[in-house]
C-alpha positions as CSV (number, residue, x, y, z in Angstrom):
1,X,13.8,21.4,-8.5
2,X,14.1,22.9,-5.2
3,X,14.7,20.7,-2.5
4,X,13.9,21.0,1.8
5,X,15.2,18.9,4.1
6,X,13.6,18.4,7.6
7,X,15.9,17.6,10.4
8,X,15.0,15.0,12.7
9,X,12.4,16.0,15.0
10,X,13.3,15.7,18.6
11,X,10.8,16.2,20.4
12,X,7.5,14.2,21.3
13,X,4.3,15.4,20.6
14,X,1.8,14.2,23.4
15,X,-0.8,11.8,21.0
16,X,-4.0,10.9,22.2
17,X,-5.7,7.7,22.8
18,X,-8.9,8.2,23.2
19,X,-12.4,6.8,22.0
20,X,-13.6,9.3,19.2
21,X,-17.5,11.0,20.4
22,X,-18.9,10.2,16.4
23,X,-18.1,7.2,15.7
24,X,-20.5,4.0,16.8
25,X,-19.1,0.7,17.2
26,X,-21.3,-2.3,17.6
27,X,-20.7,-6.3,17.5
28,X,-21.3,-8.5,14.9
29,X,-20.9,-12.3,14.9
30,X,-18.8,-14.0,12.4
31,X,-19.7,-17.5,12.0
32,X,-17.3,-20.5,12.6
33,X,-14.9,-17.7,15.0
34,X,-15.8,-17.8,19.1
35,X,-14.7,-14.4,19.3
36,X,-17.4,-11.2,18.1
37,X,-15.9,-8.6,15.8
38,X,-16.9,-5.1,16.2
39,X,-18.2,-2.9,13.3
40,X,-17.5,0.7,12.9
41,X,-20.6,3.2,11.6
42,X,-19.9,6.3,10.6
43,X,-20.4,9.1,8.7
44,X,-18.5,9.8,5.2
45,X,-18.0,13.3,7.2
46,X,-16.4,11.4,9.9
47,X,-13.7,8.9,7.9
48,X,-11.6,10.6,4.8
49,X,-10.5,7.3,3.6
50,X,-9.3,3.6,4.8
51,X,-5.2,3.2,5.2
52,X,-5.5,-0.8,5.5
53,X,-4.4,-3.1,8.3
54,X,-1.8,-1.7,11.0
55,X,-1.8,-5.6,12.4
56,X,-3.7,-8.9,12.3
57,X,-6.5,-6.9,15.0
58,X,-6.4,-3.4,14.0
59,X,-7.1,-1.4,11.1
60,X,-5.8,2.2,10.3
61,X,-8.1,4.8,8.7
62,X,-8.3,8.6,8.1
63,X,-10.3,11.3,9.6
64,X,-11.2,14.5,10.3
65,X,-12.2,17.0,13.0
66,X,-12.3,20.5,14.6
67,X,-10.4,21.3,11.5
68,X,-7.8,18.6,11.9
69,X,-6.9,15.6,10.0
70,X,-6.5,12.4,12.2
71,X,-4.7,9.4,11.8
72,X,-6.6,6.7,13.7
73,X,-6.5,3.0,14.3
74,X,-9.7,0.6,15.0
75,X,-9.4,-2.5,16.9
76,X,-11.8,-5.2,15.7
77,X,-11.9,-7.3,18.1
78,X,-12.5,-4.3,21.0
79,X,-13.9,-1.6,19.3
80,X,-11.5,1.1,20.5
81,X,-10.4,4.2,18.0
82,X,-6.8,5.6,19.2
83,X,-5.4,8.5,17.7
84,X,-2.0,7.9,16.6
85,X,-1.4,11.4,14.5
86,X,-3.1,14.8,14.3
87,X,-2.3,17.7,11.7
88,X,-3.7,21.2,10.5
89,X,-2.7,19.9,7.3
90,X,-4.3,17.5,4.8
91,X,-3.3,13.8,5.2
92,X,-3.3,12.7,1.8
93,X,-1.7,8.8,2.1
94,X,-0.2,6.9,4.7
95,X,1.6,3.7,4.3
96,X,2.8,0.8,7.0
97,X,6.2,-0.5,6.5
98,X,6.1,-4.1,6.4
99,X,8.7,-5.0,8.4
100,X,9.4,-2.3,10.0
101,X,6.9,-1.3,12.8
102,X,7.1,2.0,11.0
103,X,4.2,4.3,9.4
104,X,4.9,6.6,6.7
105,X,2.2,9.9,6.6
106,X,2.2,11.9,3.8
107,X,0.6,15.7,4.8
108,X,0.4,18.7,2.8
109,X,-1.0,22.8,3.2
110,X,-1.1,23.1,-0.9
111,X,0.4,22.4,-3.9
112,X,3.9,23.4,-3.9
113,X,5.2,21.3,-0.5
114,X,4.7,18.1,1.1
115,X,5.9,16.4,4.5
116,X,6.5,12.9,4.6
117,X,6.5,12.2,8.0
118,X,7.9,9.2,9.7
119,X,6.7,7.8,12.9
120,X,6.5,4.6,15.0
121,X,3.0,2.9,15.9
122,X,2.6,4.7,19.1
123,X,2.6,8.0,16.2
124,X,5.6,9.1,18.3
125,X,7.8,11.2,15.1
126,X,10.9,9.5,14.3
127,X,12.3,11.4,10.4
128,X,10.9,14.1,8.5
129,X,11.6,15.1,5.1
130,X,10.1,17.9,3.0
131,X,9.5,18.1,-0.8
132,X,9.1,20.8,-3.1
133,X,6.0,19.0,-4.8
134,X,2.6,17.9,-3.4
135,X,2.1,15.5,-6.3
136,X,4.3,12.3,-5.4
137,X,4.7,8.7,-6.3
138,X,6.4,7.1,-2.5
139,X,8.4,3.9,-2.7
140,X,8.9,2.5,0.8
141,X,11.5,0.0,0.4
142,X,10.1,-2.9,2.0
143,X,13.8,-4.8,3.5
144,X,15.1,-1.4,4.7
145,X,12.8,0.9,6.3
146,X,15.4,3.9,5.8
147,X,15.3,4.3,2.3
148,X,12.6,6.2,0.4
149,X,11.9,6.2,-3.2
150,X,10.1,10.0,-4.1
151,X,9.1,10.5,-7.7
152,X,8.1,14.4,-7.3
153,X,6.1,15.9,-10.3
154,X,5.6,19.0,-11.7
155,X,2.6,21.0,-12.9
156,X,3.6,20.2,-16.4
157,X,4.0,16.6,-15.3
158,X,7.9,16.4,-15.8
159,X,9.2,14.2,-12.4
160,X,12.1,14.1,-10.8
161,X,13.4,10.8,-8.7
162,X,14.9,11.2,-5.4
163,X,15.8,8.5,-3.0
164,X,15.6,9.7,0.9
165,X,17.9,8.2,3.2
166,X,16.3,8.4,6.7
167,X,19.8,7.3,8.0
168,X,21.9,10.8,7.6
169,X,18.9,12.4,6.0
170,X,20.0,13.1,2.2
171,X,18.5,13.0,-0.7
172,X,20.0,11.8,-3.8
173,X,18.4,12.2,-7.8
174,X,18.1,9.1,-9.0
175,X,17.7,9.3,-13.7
176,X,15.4,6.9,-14.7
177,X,13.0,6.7,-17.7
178,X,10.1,5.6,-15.6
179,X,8.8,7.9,-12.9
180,X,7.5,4.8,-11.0
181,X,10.4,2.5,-10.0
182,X,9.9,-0.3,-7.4
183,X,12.1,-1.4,-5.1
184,X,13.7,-4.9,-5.6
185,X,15.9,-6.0,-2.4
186,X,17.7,-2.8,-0.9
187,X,20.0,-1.6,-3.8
188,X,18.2,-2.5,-6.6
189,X,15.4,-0.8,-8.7
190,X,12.6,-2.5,-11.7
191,X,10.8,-0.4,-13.6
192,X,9.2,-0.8,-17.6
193,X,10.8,0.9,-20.5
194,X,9.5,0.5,-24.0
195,X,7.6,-2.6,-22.4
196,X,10.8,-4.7,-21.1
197,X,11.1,-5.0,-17.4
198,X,14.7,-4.0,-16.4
199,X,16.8,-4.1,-13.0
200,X,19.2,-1.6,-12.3
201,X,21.4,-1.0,-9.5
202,X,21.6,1.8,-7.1
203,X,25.6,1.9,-6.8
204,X,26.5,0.4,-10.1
205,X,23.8,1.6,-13.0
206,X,24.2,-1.7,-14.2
207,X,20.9,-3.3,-15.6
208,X,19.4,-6.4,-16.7
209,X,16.2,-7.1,-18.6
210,X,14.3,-9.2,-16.6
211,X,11.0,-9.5,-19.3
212,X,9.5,-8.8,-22.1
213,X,6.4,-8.1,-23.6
214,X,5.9,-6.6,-19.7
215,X,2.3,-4.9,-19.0
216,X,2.7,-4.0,-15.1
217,X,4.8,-5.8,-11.7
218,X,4.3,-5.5,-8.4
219,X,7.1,-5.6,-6.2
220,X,7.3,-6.6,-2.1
221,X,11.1,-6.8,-0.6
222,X,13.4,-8.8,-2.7
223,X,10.4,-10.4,-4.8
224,X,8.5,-8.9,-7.8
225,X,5.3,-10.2,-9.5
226,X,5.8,-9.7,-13.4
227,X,2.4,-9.3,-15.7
228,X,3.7,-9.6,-19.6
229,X,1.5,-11.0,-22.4
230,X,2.3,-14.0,-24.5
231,X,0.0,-14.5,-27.5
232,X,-3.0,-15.0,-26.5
233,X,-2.1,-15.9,-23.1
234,X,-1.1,-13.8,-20.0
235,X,2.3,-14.9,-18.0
236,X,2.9,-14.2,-14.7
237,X,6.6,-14.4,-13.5
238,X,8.1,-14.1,-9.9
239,X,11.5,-12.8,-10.0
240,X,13.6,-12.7,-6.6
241,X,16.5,-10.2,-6.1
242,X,19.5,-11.4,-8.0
243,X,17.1,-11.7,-11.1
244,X,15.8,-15.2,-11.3
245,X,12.8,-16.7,-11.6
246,X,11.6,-18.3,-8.6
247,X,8.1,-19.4,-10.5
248,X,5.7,-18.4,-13.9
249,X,2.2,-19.6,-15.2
250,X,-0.2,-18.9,-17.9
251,X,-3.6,-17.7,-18.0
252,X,-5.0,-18.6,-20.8
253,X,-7.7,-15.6,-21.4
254,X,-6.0,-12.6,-21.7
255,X,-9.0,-10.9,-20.3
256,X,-8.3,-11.2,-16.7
257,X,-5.6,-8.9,-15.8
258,X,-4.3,-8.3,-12.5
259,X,-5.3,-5.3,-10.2
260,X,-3.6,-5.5,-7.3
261,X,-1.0,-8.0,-5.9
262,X,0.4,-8.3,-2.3
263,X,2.9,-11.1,-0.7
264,X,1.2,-12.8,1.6
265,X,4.6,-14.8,2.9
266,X,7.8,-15.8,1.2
267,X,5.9,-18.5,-1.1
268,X,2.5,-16.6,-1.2
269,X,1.1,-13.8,-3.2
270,X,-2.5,-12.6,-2.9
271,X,-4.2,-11.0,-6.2
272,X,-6.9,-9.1,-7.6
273,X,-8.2,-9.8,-11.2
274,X,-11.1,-8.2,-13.0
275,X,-12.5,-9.7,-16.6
276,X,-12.1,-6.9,-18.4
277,X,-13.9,-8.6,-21.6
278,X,-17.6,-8.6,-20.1
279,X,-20.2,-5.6,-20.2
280,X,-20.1,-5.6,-16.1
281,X,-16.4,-6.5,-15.3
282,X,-16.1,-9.4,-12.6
283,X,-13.1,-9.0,-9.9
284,X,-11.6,-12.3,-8.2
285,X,-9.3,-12.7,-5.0
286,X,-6.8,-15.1,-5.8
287,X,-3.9,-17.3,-4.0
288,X,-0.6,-18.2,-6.1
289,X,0.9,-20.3,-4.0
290,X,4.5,-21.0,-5.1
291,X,3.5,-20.4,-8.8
292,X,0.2,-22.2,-8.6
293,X,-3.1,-20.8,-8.0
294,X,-4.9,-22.4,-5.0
295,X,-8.1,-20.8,-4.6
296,X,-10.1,-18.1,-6.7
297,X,-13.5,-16.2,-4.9
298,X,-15.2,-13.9,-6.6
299,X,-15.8,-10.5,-5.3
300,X,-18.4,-7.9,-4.7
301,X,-16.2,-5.3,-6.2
302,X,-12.7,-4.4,-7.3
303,X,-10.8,-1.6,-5.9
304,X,-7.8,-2.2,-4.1
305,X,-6.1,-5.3,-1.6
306,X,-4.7,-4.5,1.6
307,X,-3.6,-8.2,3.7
308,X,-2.7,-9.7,7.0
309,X,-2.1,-12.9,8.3
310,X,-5.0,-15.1,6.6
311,X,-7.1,-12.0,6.3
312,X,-7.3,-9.5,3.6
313,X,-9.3,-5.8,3.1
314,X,-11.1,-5.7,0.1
315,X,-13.2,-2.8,-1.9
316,X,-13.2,0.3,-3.1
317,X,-13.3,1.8,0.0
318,X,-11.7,-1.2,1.9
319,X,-14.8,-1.3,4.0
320,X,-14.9,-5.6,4.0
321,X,-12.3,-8.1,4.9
322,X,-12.2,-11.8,3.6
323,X,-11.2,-14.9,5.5
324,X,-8.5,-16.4,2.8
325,X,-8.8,-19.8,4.5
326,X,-12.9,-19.9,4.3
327,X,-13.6,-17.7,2.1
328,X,-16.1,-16.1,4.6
329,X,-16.8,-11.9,3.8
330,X,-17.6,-9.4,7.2
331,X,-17.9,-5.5,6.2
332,X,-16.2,-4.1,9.3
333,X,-17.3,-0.7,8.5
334,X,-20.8,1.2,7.1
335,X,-20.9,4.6,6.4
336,X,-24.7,6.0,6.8
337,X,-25.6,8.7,9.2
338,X,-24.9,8.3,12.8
339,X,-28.2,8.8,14.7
C-alpha cells in the first residue's frame, strides 16, 4: 500500500474566532445550578455532526459553510461559537486527546487519501500525516499523544496497520490479526482473536492472553474494560497495563450488553448498556466504580458516550448531557429551522 508522509507544517494559519451569523443561542435554566446554560438551535444544514466535549465548558462540533467544513467549539456557559479549523475538504472525525491538550482532525477530498491533521486547541497545526486510504480505523494512544494507531482499508476490505510516530514522523506496519487494536499503556497493543483477548508488545511481539470467551473491550491509557460471556452471565474485567486485573463482576442477564465505555478517573468507568432481549431495546448510563456499579439511569436513547468531569454527552446525535451526580438531563442543542 502506498504510503505519504506530511512534513511538519510550519507555518500558522490565521483561525478565526468569531460568533457564527446561523446559529441562535439562547438560555436555559438548569435546576439546582446558579449559573444558566445556553442552548444552541440550529439547522441540520448548519451542524454535520457533534465531536463531544473539548472541556468541562465547551463542546466541539462540525459544520459547514461557503463550501467549507468547520471545526467549531460552543461554550455552554457563554454561548460563543469559535472556529478552531476550516478546510475545502470533508471533515469526516475529529478526536481530543485526553491528556494531551491535542485534537486530532481527520479530512479527506475522496476515496483514495486522507489527512490526519494534528493541532492544539487554539487549531494552531502542529503534525500532519497523509494516508493512502480514506477508510480508517484511528487509535490515539491515550498516555502518549505522539503515537497513532491507523488501520487503513482497502476497497476489497483487506487493512493494513500502521503506527504514526508524530515524534520523527515515521510510520511503521504493524501484522496483527485484528484490524482494530487498542492501545494498552504506550508499547502495548489488545485486540480479539478467535474470541481470546491477547496483549502483545510493540518492541518485543511477545503476547499474553488476557481473556476468554471475550465479546468486545474498551481501552483508555493503561486500563481496558473486558466484555466476555460466562454461562449465562456477562463478566466484566478491568485489566491495567502489565496484565492484571485490577477488578471483575457479573451481570447476571446476558441481555444487557455494553455499548459504549469511557474512564471517568483512575477508579471510574462510565457505560452504556442496551437490553437487547425486549421488542423496544432499553439503554442505561452506568457508574462502575472500582468494580462496583453505583448508579444506573435509564436513557432516552442509545447511541454513543462522550464525558467530562461529572458530566456526560449522551444520544445519537450527542445533542443532551447528563449530570452523573443528579441524574438531571439538559439537551444543549435542537436542530429545527432557524427563523
Amino acid at each position: 500500500m502506498k504510503r505519504i508522509l506530511v512534513p511538519l507544517v510550519c507555518s500558522v494559519f490565521l483561525i478565526a474566532c468569531t460568533q457564527s451569523e446561523d446559529i441562535e443561542t439562547e438560555e436555559q435554566p438548569v435546576e439546582n445550578e446558579v449559573e444558566l446554560v445556553e442552548t444552541l438551535t440550529a439547522s441540520q444544514d448548519d451542524i454535520r455532526f457533534v465531536v463531544g466535549w473539548l472541556n468541562e465548558t465547551e463542546i466541539l462540533f462540525v459544520g459547514n459553510k461557503d463550501t467549507e467544513d468547520r471545526l467549531l467549539s460552543f461554550d455552554l456557559q457563554t454561548g460563543d461559537i469559535h472556529t478552531i479549523f476550516s478546510t475545502s475538504a470533508t471533515i469526516s472525525e475529529v478526536q481530543v486527546h485526553p491528556s494531551a491538550s491535542q485534537l486530532l482532525v481527520k479530512t479527506a477530498d475522496d476515496s483514495t487519501e486522507a489527512i490526519l491533521h494534528i493541532l492544539d486547541h487554539a487549531g494552531t497545526p502542529l503534525n500532519e500525516v497523509s494516508v493512502a486510504s480514506s477508510e480508517l480505523e484511528i487509535r490515539w494512544n491515550g498516555s502518549d499523544a505522539s503515537q497513532i494507531l491507523i488501520t487503513a482499508f482497502s476497497d476489497d476490505w483487506s487493512y493494513e496497520i500502521l503506527c504514526y510516530d508524530a515524534t520523527d514522523g515515521t510510520l511503521v506496519a504493524v501484522e496483527l490479526p485484528d484490524p482494530f487494536p487498542h492501545w494498552l499503556g504506550t508499547e502495548e497493543l489488545v485486540y480479539i482473536e478467535d474470541a481470546d483477548v491477547l496483549k502483545q508488545s510493540l518492541i518485543t511481539g511477545e503476547k499474553t492472553t488476557l481473556a476468554n470467551h471475550a465479546n468486545q473491550l474498551y481501552s483508555a491509557t493503561d486500563q481496558v474494560l473486558i466484555e466476555s460471556f460466562e454461562g449465562e452471565q456477562i463478566r466484566y474485567a478491568i485489566v491495567n497495563s502489565a496484565g492484571e486485573e485490577k477488578n471483575s463482576w457479573l451481570v447476571e442477564n446476558d441481555g444487557f450488553v455494553m455499548d459504549r465505555a469511557v474512564l471517568l478517573n483512575e477508579n471510574t468507568w462510565m457505560m452504556t448498556v442496551t437490553n437487547q432481549t425486549e421488542m423496544m431495546p432499553t439503554s442505561f448510563l452506568v457508574k462502575i466504580e472500582e468494580g462496583k456499579e453505583v448508579m444506573r439511569q435509564e436513557l432516552p436513547e442509545g447511541g454513543t458516550l462522550d464525558c467530562e468531569g461529572d458530566k456526560c454527552l449522551t444520544g445519537y446525535s450527542l445533542d443532551t448531557w447528563i449530570d452523573i451526580e443528579t441524574g438531571e438531563t439538559v439537551k444543549w442543542l435542537e436542530i429545527g429551522r432557524v427563523e
